[in-house]
C-alpha positions in Angstrom: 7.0 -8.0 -17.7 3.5 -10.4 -17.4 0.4 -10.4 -16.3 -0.4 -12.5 -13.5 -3.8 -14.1 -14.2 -4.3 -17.7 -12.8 -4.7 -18.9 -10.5 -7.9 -16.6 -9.0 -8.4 -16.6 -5.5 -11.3 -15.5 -3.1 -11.1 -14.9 0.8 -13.3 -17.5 2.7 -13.4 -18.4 6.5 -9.7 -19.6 6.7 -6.8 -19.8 4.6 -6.4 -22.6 2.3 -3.2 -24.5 1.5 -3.1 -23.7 -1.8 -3.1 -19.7 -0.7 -0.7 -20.2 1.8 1.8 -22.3 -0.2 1.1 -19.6 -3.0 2.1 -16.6 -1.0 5.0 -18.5 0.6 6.3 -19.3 -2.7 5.7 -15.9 -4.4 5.3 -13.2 -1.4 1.8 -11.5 -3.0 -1.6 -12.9 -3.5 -4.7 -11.1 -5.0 -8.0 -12.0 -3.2 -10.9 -11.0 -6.1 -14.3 -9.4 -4.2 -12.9 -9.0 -0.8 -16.1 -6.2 -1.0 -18.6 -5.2 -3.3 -17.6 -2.3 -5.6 -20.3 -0.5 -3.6 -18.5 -0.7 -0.5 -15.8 0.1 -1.7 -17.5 3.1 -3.4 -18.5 4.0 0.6 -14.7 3.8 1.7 -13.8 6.2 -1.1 -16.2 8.7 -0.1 -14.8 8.3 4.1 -11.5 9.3 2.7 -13.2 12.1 0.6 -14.5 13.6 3.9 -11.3 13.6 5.5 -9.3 14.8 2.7 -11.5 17.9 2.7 -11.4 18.4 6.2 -7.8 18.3 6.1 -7.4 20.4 3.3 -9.1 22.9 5.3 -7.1 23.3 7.9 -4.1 23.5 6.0 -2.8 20.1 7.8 0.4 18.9 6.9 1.3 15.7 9.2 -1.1 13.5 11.1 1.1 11.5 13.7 4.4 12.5 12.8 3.6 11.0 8.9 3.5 14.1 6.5 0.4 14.6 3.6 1.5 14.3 0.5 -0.6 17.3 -1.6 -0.8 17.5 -5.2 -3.2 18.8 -7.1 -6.0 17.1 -9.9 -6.7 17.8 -13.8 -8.7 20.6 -13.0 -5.7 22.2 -10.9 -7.4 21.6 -7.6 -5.2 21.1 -4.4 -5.5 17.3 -3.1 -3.8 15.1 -0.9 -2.4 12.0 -2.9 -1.4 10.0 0.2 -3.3 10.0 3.3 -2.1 8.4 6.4 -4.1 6.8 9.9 -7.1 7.1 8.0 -9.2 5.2 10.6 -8.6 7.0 13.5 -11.0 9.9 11.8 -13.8 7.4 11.0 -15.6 5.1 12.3 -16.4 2.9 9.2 -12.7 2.8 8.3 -12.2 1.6 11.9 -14.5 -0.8 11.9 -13.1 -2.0 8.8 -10.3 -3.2 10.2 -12.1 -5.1 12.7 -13.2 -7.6 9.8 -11.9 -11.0 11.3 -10.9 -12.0 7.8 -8.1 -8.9 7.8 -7.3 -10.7 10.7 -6.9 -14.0 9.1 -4.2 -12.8 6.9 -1.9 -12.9 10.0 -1.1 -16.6 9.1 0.6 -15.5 6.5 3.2 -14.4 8.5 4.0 -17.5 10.8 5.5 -18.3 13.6 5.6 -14.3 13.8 2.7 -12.9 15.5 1.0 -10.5 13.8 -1.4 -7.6 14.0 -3.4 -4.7 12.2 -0.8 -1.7 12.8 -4.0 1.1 13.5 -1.8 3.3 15.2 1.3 2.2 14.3 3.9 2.5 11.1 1.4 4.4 8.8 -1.7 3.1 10.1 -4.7 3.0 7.4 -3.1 5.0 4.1 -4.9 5.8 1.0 -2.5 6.3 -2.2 -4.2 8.3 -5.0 -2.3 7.8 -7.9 -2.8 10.1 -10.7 -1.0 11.6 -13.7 -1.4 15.2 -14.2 1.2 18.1 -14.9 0.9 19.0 -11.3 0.5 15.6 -9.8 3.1 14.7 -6.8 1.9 11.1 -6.9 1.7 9.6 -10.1 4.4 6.4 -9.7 6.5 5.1 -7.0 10.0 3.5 -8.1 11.5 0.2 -6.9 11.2 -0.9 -2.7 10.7 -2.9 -0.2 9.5 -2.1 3.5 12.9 -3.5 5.4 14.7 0.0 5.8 12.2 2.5 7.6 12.5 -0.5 10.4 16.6 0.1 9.6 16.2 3.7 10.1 13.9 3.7 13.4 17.0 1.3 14.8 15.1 -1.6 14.7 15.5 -5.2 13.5 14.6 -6.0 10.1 10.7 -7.5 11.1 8.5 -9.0 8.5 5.5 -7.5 7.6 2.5 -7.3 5.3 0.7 -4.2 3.2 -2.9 -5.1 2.5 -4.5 -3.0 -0.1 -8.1 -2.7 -1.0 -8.4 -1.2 -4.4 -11.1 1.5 -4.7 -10.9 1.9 -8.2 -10.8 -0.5 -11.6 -7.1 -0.4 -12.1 -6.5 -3.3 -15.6 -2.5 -4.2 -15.9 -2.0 -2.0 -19.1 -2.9 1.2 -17.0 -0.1 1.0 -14.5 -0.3 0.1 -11.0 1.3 -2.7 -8.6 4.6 -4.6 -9.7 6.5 -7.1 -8.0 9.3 -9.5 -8.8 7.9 -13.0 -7.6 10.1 -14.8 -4.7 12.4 -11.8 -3.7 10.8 -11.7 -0.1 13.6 -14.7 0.4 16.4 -12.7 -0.9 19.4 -12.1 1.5 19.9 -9.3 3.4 22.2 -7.6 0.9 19.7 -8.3 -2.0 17.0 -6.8 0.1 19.1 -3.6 0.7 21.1 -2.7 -2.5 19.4 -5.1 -5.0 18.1 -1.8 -6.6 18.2 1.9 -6.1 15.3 2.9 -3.9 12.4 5.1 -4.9 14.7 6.2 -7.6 14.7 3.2 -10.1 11.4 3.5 -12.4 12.6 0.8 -14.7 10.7 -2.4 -15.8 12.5 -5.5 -14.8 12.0 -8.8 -16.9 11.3 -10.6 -13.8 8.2 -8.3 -12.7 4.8 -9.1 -12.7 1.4 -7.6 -12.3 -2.5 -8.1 -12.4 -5.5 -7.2 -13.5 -7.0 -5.0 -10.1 -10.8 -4.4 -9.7 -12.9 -2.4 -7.3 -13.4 -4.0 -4.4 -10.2 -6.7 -4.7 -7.3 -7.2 -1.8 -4.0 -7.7 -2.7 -1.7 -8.7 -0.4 2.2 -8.5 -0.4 5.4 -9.0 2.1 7.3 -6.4 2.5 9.8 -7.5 1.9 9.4 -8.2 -1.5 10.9 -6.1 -4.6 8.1 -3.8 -5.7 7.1 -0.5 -7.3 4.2 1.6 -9.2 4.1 1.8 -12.7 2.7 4.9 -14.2 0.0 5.2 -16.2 0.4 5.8 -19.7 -2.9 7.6 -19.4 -3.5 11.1 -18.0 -6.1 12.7 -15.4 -9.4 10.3 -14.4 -8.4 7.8 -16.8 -4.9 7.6 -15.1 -6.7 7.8 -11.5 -5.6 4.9 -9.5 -6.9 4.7 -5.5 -5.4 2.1 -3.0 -6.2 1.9 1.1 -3.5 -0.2 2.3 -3.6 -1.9 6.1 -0.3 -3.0 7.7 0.2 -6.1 9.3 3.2 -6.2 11.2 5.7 -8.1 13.7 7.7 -7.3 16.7 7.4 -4.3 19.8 4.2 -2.4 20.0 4.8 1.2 19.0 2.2 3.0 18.5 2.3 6.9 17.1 0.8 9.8 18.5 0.4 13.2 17.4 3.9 14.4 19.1 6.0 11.2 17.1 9.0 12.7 15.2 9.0 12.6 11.7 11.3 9.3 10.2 13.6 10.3 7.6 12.3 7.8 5.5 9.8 10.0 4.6 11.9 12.9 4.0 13.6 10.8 1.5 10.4 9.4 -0.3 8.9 13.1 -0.9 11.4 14.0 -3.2 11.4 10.7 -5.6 8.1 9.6 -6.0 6.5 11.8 -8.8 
């Protein structure tokens, strides 16, 4: 396992050729400042709001997507993965208006892509955290390909874009990925691994340094997981908002959409 540290990249007006041949060649990219750790500071407290709101009500789906609750150090009930997070604020929604999200669509050419608002997910906030009680504390070996498998649909690609709310440094856990595996075959990409369910390190893997305030950027196709913090409670605390970018039909989810049984699946592996 390494530390990815060079090159460092920021987001400008357009894509350079360095970026894109550096994404094409390794299917992630990590974009340093995308906003202040102020802003970012804002976002957290949005998602704060909602998360209380929803708690309240005793809500346990929003479009079809289930809340995944936990609870904190102190005991408290939270939700550790919030879904379509924009459509209940308006400065999460106008986040996603930011024409350099928009930008990051080149990265999937000749596909056309888009911001998925309403669709897949929409706007999801993962809060990672490692407590006896936590339901959310690491995520085990994936890509994205089979939840378009199980809705009957081709195998499309895709992008998850996370802003990082939180100072998350390499030893305390967080995003790994196995460089170049977005070009695997079809039968890599489906039983290269054990989904969800393999935790393991893999001498291949790689990970960064993440900072309030960062992007990172990955296809999802690629081979990637969550490593767990070797920390517990705040110290462990780990806060992600990732945007999808996707290709293919339109379909968007309302508050009637079924379930996928991807999710199902997911709820039961991922502590």
């Amino acid at each position: 396992m390494k530390k990815i540290t060079e090159p460092v990249f920021t987001l400008g007006e357009k894509l350079t050729e360095e970026q894109l041949h550096y994404f094409d060649k390794n299917g992630v990219i990590v974009f340093r400042n995308f906003v202040t750790p102020e802003t970012a500071k804002i976002f957290l407290s949005e998602a704060t709001k909602i998360e209380k709101q929803w708690i309240e009500e005793g809500r346990e789906k929003v479009n079809g997507t289930p809340l995944k609750y936990g609870k904190d150090e102190n005991g408290n009930l939270t939700i550790q993965r919030l879904c379509f997070l924009s459509l209940y604020s308006p400065v999460l929604h106008q986040l996603l208006q930011d024409p350099r999200l928009q930008m990051l669509t080149e990265f999937l050419k000749p596909y056309e892509g888009r911001i998925g608002e309403n669709e897949k997910d929409g706007l999801v906030m993962n809060n990672y955290v490692r407590t006896p009680n936590s339901a959310f504390s690491q995520m085990g070996w994936h890509t994205d390909a089979p939840r378009d498998i199980f809705l009957g649909q081709k195998i499309m690609p895709m992008l998850n874009v996370g802003i990082h709310l939180d100072n998350c440094p390499f030893e305390n856990g967080g995003l790994r990925i196995i460089p170049g595996t977005h070009k695997q075959g079809v039968l890599k990409l489906l039983f290269a691994k054990k989904y969800f369910v393999d935790n393991n390190s893999d001498k291949r893997e790689a990970g960064f340094d993440m900072f309030a305030g960062d992007l990172s950027v990955h296809d999802g196709r690629l081979w990637h997981r969550v490593q767990q913090s070797p920390n517990y409670g705040e110290k462990s605390r780990r806060r992600v908002m990732y945007i999808p970018i996707i290709t293919g039909k339109y379909k968007p989810k309302t508050e009637d959409s079924k379930t996928p049984f991807y999710h199902k699946f997911a709820s039961k592996v991922n502590r």
